[in-house]
N, C-alpha and C positions, 0 to 999 in steps of 0.2 A: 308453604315452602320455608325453610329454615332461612338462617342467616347464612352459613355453610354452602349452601345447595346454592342462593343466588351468585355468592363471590363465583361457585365453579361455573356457574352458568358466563356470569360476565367476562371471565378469564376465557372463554372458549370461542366466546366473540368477539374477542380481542386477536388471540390466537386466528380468527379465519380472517378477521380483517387484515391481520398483517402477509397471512398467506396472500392474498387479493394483493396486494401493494405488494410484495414480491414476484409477483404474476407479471404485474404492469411494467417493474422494473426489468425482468427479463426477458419483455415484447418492448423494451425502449430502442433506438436506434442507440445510443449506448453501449447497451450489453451488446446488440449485433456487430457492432465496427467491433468491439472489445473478443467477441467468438473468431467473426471473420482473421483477425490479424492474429489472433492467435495462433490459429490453424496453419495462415498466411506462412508464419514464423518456426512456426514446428514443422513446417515441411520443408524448407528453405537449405538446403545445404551450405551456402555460405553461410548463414547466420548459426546454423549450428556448429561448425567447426568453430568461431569464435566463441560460441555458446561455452564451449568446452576449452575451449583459450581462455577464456576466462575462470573458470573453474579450477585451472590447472594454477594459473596465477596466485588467487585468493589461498588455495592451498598453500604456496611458497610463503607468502606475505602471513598466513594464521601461523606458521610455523616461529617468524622471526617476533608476531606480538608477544608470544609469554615471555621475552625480556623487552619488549618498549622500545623506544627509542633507543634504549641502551644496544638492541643487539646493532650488528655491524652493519648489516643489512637491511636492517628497516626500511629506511626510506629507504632505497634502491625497489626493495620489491613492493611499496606502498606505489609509488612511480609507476612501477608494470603495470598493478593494479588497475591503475587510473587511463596510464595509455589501452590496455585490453577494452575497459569500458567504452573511452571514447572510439576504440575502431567498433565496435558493437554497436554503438546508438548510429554511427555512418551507415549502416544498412539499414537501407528503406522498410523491410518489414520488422526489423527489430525498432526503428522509429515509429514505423506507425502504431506497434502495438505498445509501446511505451506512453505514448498521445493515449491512444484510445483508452486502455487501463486510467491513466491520469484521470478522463472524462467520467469513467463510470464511477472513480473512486471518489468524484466530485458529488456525482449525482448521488450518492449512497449517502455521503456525509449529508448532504442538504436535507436527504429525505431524513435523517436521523437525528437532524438538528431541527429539523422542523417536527418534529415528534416529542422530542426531549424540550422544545418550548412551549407547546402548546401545555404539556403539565408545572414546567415551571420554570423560571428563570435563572435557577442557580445549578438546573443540571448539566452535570459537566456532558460533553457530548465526544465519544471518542474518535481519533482521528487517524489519517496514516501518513501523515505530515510528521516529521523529525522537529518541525521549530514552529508548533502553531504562529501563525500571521500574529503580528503586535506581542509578541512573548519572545524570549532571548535571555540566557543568561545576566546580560548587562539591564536588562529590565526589570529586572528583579520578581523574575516569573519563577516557580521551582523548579528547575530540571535537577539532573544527576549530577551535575558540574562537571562535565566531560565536552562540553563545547571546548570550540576551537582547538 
């Protein structure tokens, strides 16, 4: 057997193992609270009219960014913004599936960081966190420099 032939071999058993660890992930209680509220929330008539309350929002607000703070209205519709969200998270299936997503987004990263250290310690492991934990601007961690 070549050199060639074993890498495709070890790559393919890598490949089922991680199908196997996918498997397991989505027979987690996780993934099922993360399905159920989904559903929960896509069926929900009051949370989709805010659904769409909010959508309606973000549209006004993306209109006033291509001038910044500058335009007139900015914060005014930034404001909406944030009042639409917070009547959105008040609805118990649009909370719960906001929780449950949270958990599965946990358990993914764990598994992915625990994957990413077992080969080594310096790889970066991706996230869906805005401000990785212990990293900040003022910490002299790299971001875009668009905080705050």
């Amino acid at each position: 057997m070549s050199i060639m032939e074993a890498q495709t071999l070890d790559m393919a058993a890598i490949l089922m193992q991680a199908y196997d660890v996918g498997d397991l992930i989505n027979r987690s209680q996780e993934a099922a609270d993360y399905a159920y509220w989904k559903q929960a929330m896509e069926q929900d008539p009051e949370a989709q009219r805010f659904i769409r309350e909010l959508a309606k929002t973000k549209e006004l607000f993306e209109e006033t960014q291509r001038f910044g703070h500058y335009h007139p209205n900015y914060h005014e519709a930034l404001e909406k913004v944030r009042q639409a969200e917070l009547r959105l998270q008040q609805i118990e299936t649009v909370a719960r599936f906001t929780e449950a997503e949270e958990r599965l987004d946990n358990l993914l990263f764990s598994v992915s960081e625990t994957i990413a250290r077992s080969v080594s310690e310096s790889i970066k492991v991706p996230s869906n966190k805005l401000e990785p934990e212990g990293h900040s601007c003022a910490s002299g961690g790299s971001c875009s420099g668009n905080c705050g």
